[in-house]
N, CA and C of each residue as an Amber inpcrd file, in Angstrom:
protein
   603
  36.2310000 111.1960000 148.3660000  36.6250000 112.5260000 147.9100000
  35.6050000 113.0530000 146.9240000  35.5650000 114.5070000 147.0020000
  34.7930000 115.1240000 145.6320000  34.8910000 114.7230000 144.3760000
  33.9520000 114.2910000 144.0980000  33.9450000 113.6840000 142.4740000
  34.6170000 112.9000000 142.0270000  35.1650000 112.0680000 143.3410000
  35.4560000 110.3370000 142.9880000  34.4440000 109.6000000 142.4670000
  33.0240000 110.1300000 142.3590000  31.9980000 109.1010000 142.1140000
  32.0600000 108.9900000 141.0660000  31.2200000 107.5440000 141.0050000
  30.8050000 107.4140000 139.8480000  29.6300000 106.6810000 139.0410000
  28.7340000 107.7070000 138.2340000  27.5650000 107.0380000 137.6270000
  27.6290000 105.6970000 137.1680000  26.5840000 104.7560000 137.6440000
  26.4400000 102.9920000 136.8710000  25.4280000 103.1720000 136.0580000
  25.8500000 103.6750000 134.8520000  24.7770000 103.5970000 134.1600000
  24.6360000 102.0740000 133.5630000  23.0290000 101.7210000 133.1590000
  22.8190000 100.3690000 132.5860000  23.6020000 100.1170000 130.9590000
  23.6520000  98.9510000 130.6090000  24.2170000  98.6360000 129.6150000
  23.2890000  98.8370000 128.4310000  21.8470000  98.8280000 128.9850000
  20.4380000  99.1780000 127.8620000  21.1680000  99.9540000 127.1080000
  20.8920000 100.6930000 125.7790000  21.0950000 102.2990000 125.5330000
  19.9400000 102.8990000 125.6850000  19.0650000 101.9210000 125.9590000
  16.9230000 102.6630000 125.6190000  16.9110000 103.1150000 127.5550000
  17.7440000 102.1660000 128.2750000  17.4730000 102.3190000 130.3170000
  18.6100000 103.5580000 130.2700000  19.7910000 103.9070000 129.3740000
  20.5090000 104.6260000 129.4480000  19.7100000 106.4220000 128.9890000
  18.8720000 106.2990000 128.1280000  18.4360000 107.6050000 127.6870000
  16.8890000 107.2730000 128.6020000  16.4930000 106.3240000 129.3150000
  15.5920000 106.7780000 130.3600000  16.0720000 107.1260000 131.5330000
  16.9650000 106.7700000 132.1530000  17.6600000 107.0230000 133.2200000
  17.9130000 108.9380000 132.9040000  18.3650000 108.9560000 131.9700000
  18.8370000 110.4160000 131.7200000  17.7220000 111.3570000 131.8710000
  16.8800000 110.7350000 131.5500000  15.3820000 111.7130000 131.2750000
  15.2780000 111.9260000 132.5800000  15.2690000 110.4270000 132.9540000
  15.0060000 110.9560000 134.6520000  15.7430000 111.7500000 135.4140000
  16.5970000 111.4360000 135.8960000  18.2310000 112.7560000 136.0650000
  17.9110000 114.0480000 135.6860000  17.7250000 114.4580000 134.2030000
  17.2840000 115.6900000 134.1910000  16.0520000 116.4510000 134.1510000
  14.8510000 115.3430000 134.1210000  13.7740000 116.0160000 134.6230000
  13.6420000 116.1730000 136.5600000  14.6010000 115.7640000 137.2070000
  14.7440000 116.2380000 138.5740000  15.7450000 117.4100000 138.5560000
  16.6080000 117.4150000 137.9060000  17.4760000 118.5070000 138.0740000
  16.4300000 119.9050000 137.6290000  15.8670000 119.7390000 136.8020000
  14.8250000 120.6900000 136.1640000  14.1880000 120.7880000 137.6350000
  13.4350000 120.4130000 138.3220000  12.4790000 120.3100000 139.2210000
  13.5080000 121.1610000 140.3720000  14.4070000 120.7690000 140.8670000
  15.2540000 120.9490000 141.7850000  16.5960000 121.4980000 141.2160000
  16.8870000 122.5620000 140.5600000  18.1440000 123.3470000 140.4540000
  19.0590000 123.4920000 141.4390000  18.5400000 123.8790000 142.9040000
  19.2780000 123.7920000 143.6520000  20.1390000 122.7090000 144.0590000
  19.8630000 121.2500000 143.1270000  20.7860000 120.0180000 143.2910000
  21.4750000 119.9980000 142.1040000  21.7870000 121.2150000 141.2350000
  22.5630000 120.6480000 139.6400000  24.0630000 120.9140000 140.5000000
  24.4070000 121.8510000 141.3290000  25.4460000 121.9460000 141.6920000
  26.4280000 120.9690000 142.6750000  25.4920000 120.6190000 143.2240000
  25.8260000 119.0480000 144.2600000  26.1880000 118.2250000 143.2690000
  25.2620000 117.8570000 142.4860000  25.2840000 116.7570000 141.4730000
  27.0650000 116.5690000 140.4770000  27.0490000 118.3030000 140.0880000
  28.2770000 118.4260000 139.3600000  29.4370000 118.2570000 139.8850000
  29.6550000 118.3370000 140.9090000  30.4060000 118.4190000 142.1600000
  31.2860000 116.9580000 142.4660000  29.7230000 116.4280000 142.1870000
  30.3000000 114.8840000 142.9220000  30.4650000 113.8590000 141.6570000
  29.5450000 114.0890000 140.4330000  29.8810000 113.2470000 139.6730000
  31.0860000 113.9300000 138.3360000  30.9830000 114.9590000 138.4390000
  32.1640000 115.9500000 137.0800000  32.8930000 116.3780000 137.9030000
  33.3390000 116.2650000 138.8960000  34.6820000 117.5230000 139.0040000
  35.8190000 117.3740000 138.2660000  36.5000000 118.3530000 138.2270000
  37.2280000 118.5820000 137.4760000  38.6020000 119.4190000 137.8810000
  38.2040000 120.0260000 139.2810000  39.1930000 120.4410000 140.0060000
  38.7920000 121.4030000 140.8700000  38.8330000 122.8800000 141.2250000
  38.2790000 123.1230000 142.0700000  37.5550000 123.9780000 141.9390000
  37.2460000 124.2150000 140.6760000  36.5130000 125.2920000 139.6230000
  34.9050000 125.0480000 139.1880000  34.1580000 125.8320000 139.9300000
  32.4730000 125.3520000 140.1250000  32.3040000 125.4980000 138.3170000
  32.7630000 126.3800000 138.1020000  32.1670000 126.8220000 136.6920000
  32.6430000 125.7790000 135.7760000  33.6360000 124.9760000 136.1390000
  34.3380000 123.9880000 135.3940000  33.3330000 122.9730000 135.4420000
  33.3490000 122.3050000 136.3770000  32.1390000 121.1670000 136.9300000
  31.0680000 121.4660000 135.7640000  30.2990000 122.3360000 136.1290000
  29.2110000 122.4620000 135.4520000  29.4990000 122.5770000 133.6910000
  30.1140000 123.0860000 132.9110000  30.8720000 122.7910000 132.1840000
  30.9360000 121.6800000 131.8120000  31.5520000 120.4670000 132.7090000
  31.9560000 118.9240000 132.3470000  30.7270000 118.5550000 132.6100000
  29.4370000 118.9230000 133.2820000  28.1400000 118.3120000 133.5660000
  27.6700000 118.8130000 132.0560000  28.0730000 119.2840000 131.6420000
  27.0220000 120.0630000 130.4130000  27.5690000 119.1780000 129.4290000
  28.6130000 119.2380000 128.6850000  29.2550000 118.5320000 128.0410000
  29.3290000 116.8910000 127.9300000  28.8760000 116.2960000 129.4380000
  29.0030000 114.9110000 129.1610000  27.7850000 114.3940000 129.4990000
  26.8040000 115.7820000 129.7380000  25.6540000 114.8210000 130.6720000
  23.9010000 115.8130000 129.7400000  24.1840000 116.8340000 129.9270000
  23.2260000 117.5220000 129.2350000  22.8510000 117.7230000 127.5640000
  24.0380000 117.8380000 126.8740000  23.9010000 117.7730000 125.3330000
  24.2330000 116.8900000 125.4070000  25.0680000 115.5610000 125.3790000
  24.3020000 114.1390000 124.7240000  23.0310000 113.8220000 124.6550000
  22.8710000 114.2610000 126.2590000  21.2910000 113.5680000 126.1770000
  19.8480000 114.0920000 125.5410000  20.3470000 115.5630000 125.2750000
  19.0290000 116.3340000 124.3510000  19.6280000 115.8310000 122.7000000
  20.5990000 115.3850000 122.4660000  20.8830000 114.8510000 121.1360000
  20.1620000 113.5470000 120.8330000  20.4760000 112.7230000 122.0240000
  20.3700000 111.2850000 121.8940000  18.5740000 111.5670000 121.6990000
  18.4280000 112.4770000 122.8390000  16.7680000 112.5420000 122.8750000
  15.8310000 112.8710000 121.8680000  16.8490000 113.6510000 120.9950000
  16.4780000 114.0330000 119.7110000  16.0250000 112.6000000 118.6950000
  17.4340000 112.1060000 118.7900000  17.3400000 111.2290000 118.2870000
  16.2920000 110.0080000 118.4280000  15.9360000 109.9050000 119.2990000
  15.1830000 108.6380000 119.5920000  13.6730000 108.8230000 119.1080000
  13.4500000 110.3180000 119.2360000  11.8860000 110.9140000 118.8530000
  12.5380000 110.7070000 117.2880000  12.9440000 111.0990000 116.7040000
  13.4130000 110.9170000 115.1820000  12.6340000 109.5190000 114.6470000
  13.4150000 108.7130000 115.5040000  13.3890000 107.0860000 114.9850000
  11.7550000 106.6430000 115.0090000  11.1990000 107.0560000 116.2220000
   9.7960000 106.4950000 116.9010000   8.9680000 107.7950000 115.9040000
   9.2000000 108.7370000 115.2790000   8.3640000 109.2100000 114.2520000
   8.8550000 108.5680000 112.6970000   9.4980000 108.4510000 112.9230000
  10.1080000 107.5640000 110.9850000   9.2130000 106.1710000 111.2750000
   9.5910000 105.7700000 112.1230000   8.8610000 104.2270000 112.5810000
   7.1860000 104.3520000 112.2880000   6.6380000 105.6110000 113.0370000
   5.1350000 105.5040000 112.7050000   5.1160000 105.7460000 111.6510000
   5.2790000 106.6620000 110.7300000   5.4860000 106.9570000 109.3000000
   5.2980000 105.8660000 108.1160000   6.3040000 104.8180000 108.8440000
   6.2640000 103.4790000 107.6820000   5.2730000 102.8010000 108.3690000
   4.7950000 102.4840000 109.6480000   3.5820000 101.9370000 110.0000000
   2.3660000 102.3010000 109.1500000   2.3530000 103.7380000 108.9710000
   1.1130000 104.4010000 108.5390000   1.2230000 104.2350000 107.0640000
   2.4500000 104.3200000 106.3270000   2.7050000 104.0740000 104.4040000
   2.2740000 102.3310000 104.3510000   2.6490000 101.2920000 105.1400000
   2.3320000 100.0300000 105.1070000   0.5680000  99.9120000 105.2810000
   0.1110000 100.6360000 105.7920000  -1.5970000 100.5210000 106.0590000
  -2.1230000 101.4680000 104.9130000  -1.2130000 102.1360000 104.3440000
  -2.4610000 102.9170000 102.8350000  -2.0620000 101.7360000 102.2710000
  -0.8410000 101.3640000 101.9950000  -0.4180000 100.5360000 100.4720000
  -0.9500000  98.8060000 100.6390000  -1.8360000  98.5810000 101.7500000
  -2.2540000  97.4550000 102.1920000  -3.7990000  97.5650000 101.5320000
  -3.9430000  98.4420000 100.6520000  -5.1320000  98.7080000  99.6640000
  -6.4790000  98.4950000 100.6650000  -6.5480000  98.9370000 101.6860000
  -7.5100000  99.3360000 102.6360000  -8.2720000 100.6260000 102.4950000
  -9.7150000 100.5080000 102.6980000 -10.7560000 101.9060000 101.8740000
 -11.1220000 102.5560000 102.7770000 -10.0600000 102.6100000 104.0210000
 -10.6560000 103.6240000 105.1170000 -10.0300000 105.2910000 104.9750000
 -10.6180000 105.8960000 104.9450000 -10.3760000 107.2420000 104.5740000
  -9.3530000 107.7560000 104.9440000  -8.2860000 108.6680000 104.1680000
  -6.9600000 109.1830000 104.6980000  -7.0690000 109.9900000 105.8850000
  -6.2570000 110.1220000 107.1080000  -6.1640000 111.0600000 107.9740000
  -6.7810000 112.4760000 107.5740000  -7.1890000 113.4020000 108.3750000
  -7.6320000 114.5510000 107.5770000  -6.5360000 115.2780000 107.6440000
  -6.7400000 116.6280000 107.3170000  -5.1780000 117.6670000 107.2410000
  -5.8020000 118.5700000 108.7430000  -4.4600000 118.2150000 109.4690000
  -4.4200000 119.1130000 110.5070000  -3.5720000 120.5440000 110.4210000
  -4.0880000 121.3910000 111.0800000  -4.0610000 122.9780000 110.8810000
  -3.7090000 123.5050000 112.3280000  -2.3060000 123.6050000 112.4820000
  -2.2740000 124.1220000 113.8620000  -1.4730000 125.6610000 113.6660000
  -2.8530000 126.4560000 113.8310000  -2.5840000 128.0900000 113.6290000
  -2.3110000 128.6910000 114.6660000  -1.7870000 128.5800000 116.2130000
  -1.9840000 129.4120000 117.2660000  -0.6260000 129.1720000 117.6130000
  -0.0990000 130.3620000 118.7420000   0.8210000 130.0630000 119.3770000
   2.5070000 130.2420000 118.5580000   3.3870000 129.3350000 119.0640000
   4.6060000 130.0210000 118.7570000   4.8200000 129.0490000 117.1870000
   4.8580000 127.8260000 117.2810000   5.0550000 127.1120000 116.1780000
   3.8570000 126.3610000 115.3040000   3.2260000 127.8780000 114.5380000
   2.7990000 127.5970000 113.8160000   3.0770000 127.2410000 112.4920000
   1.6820000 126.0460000 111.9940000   2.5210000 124.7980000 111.0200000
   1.1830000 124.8450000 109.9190000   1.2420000 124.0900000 108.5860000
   0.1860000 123.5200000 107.7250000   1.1270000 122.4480000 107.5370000
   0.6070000 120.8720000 107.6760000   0.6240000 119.6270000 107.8760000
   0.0230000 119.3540000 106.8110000   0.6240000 118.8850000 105.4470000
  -0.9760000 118.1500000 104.6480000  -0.3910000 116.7640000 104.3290000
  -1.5860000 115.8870000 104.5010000  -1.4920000 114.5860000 104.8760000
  -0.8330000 113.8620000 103.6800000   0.5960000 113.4540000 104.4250000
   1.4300000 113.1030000 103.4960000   2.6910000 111.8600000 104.3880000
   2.8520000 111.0510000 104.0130000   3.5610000 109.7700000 104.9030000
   5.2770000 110.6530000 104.7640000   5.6150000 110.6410000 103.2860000
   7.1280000 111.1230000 103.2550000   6.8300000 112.8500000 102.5230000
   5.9670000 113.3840000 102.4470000   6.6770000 114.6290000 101.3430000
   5.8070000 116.2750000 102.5550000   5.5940000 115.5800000 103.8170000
   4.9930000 116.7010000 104.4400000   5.7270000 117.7340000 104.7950000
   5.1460000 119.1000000 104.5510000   5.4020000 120.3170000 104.7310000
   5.3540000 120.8440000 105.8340000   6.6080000 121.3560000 106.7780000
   6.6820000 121.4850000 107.9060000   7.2010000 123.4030000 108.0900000
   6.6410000 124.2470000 108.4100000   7.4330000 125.0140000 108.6230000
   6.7960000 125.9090000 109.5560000   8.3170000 126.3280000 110.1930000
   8.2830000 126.5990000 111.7910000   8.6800000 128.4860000 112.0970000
   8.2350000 129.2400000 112.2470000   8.3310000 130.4460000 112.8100000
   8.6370000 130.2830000 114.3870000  10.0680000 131.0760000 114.7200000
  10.5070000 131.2300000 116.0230000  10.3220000 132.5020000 116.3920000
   9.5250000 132.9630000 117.4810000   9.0040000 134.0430000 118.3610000
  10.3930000 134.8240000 118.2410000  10.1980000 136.2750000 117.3530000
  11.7960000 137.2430000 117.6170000  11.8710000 137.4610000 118.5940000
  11.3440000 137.5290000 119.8110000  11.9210000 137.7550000 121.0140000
  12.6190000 136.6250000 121.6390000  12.3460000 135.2020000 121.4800000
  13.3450000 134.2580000 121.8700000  14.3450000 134.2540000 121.0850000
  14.2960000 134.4000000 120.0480000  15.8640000 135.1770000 119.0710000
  16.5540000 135.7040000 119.3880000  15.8650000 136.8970000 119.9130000
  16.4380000 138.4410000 120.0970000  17.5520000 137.6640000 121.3610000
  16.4450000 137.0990000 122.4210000  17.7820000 136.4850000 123.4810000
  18.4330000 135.9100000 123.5610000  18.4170000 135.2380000 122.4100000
  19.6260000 134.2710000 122.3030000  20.6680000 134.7910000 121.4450000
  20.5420000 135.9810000 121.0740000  21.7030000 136.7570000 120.2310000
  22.3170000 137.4590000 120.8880000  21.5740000 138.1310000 122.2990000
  21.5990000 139.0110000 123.6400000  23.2610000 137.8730000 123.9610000
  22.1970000 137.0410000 124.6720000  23.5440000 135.2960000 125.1740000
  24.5660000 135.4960000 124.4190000  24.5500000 135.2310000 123.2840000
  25.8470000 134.9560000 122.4770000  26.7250000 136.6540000 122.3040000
  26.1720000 137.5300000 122.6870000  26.4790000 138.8100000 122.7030000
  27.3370000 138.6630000 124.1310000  26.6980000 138.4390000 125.1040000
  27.2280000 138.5650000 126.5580000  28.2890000 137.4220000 127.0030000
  28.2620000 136.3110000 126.6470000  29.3050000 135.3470000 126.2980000
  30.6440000 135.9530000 125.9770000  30.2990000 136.6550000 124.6470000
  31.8340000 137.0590000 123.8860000  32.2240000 137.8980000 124.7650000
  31.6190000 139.5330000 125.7700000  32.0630000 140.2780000 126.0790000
  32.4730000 139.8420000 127.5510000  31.8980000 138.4950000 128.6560000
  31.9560000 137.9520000 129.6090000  33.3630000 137.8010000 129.7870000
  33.9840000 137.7600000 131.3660000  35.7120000 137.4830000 131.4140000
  35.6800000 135.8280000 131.8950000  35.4420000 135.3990000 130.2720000
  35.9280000 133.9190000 130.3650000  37.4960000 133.5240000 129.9700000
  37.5570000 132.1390000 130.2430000  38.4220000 131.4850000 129.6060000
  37.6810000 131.5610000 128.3770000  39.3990000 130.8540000 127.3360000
  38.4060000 130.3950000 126.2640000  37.6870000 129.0420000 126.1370000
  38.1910000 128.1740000 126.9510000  37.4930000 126.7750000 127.4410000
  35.9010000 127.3690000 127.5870000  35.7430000 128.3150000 128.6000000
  34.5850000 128.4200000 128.9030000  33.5160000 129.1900000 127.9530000
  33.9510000 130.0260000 127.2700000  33.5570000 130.6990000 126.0400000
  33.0930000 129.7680000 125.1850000  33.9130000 128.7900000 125.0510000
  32.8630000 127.6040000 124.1250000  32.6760000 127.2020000 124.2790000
  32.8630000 126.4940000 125.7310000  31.6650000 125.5910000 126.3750000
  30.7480000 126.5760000 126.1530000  29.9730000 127.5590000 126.7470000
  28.8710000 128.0680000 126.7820000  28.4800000 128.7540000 125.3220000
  29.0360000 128.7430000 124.5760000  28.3810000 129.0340000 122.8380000
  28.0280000 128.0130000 122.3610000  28.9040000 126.4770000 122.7010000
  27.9810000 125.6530000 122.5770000  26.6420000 124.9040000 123.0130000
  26.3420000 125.3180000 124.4100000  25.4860000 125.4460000 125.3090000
  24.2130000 125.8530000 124.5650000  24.3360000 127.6320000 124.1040000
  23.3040000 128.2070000 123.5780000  23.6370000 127.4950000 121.8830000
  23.8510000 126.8930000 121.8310000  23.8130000 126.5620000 119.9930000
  23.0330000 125.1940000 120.6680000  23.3350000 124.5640000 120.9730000
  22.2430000 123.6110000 121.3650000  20.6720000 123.8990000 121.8620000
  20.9470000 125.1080000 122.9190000  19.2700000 125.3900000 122.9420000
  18.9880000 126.0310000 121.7110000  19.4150000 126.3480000 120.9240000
  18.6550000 126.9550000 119.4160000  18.3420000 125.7760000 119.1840000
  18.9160000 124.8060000 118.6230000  18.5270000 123.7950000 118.1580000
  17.5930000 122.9900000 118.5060000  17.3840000 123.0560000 119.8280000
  16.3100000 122.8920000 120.6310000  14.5930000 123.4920000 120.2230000
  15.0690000 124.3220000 120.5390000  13.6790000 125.1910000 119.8210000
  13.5350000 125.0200000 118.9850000  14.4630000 125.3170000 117.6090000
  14.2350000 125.1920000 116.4070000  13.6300000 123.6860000 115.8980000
  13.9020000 122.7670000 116.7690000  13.4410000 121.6090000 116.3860000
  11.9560000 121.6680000 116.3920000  11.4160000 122.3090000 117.1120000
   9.9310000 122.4000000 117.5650000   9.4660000 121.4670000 118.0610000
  10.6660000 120.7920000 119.5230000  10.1180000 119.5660000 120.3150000
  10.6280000 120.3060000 121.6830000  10.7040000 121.1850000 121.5050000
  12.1260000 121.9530000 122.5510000  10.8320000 121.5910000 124.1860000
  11.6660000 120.9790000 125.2540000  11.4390000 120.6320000 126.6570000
  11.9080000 121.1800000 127.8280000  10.7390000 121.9690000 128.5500000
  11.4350000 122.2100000 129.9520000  12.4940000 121.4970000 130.4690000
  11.7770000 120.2380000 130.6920000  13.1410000 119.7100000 131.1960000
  14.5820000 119.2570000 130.4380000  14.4190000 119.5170000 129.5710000
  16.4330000 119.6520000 128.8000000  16.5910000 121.0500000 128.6940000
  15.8880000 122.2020000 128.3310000  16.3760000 123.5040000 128.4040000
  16.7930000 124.2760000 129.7030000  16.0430000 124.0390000 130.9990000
  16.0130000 124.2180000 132.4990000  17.6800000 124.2080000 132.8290000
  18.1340000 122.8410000 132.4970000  19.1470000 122.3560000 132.9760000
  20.1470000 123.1520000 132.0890000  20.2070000 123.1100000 130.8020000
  20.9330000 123.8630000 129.7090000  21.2560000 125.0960000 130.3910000
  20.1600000 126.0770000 130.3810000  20.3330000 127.6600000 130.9310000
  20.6850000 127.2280000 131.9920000  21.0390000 126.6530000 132.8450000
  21.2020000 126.6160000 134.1190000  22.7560000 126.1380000 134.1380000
  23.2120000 125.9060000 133.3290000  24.5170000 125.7270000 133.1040000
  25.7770000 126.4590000 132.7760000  25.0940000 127.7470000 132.0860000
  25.7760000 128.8430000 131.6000000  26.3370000 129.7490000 132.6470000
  27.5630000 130.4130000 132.2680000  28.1330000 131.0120000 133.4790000
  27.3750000 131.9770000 134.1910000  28.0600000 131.6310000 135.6330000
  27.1130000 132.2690000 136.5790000  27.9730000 134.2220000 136.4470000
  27.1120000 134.6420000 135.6250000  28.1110000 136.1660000 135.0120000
  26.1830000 136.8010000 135.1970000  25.9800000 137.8530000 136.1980000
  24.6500000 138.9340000 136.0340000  23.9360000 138.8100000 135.0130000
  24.2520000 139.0010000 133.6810000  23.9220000 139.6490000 132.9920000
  23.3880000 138.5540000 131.9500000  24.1910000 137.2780000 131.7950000
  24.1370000 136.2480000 131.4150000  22.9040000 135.3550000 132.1420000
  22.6500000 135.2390000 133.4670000  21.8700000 134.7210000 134.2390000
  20.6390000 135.7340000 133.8670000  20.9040000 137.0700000 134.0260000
  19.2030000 137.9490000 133.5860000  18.9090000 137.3680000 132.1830000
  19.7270000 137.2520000 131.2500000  18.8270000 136.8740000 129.7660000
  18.3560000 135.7620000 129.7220000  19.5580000 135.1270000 130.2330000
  18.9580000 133.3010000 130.1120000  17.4200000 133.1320000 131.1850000
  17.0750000 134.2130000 131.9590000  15.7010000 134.0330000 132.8620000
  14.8000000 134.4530000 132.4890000  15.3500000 135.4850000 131.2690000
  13.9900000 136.0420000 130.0680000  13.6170000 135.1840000 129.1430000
  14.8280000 134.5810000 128.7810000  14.7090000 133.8490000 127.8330000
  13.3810000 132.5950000 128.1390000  13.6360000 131.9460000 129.2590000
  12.9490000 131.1360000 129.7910000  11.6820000 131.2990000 130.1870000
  11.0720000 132.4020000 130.6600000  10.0270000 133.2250000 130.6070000
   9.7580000 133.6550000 129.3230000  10.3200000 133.9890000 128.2030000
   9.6370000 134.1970000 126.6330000   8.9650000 132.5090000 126.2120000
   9.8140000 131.8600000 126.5320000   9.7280000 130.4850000 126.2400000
   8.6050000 129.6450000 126.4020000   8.2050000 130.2950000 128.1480000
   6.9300000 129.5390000 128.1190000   5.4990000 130.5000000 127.8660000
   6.2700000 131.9800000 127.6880000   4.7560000 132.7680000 127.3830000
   4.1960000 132.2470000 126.0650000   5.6220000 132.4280000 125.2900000
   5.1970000 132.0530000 123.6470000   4.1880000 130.1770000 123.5700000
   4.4410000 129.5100000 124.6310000   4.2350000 128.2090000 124.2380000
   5.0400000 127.1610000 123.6220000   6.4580000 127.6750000 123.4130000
   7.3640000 126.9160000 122.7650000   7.8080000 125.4060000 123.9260000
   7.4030000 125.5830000 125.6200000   7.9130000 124.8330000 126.3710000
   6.6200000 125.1000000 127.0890000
């Protein structure tokens, strides 16, 4: 039956958030399989918009969280690699200061293990659409189930971006999740097109 299946994921948690990567860097590639996919592994009853919904919720934001997370750890990790090799009283010259001025997330980096200065400018036009989204959401004829499924949807791709690690393949799948409503589908396709003009993806 529909959406008797069921994912084996490994017991790893490191084969569990690669497996995922993989999963959604094909769904990214192939959209036309997020709906099969939701179908057979989320249903939920006989409600497409539901499915996708329970695909989003149990399968898409964990895994841009977890994914978050794991880049977190593997940059804290180099961090103390790199504080253990100054304080190892070694006379090889500090990293220089990198300067990355172009494009959407521009930064000044000065070479610092814990006290570096990070700050991130987001393109107002990927703003602008994601305020558009959360505009067209509220006025959309949802449930309210679905109303916050999909506000939480777009609060996750902010966060996304805003992180300034933001990935085709976890955002693809994200917008691609949001209700299938005209108007909602036109922003979320601008949005995605601002996304990669700016360089943010």
């Amino acid at each position: 039956m529909a959406g008797s299946a069921r994912l084996a994921w490994p017991e790893s948690a490191d084969e569990v958030l690669g497996l995922k990567w993989l999963l959604v860097q094909k769904l990214a590639c192939e959209p036309q399989r997020l709906l099969d996919f939701a179908h057979t592994y989320y249903t939920v009853g006989r409600n497409l918009t539901g499915e996708l919904h329970s695909l989003t919720r149990q399968l898409l934001i964990p895994f841009a969280r977890d994914y978050q997370d794991y880049v977190m750890v593997i940059e804290q990790s180099k961090r103390a690699t790199s504080a253990d090799f100054v304080g190892s009283g070694t006379t090889h010259p500090p990293t220089p200061i990198t300067y990355h001025i172009n494009g959407n997330n521009v930064r000044v980096n000065y070479q610092s293990v814990d006290n570096s200065i990070n700050s991130v400018m987001i393109n107002s036009t990927v703003m602008n659409y994601i305020r558009e989204l959360r505009g067209e959401i509220q006025k959309a004829d949802l449930s309210d189930e679905q109303r916050a499924s999909a506000v939480e949807v777009v609060d996750e791709i902010e966060s996304q971006i805003e992180s300034g690690k933001a990935k085709r393949a976890i955002l693809t799948p994200l917008l691609a999740s949001l209700p299938a409503v005209d108007s909602i589908t036109s922003i979320s396709n601008n949005l995605l097109q601002a996304l990669q003009t700016t360089g943010i993806i």
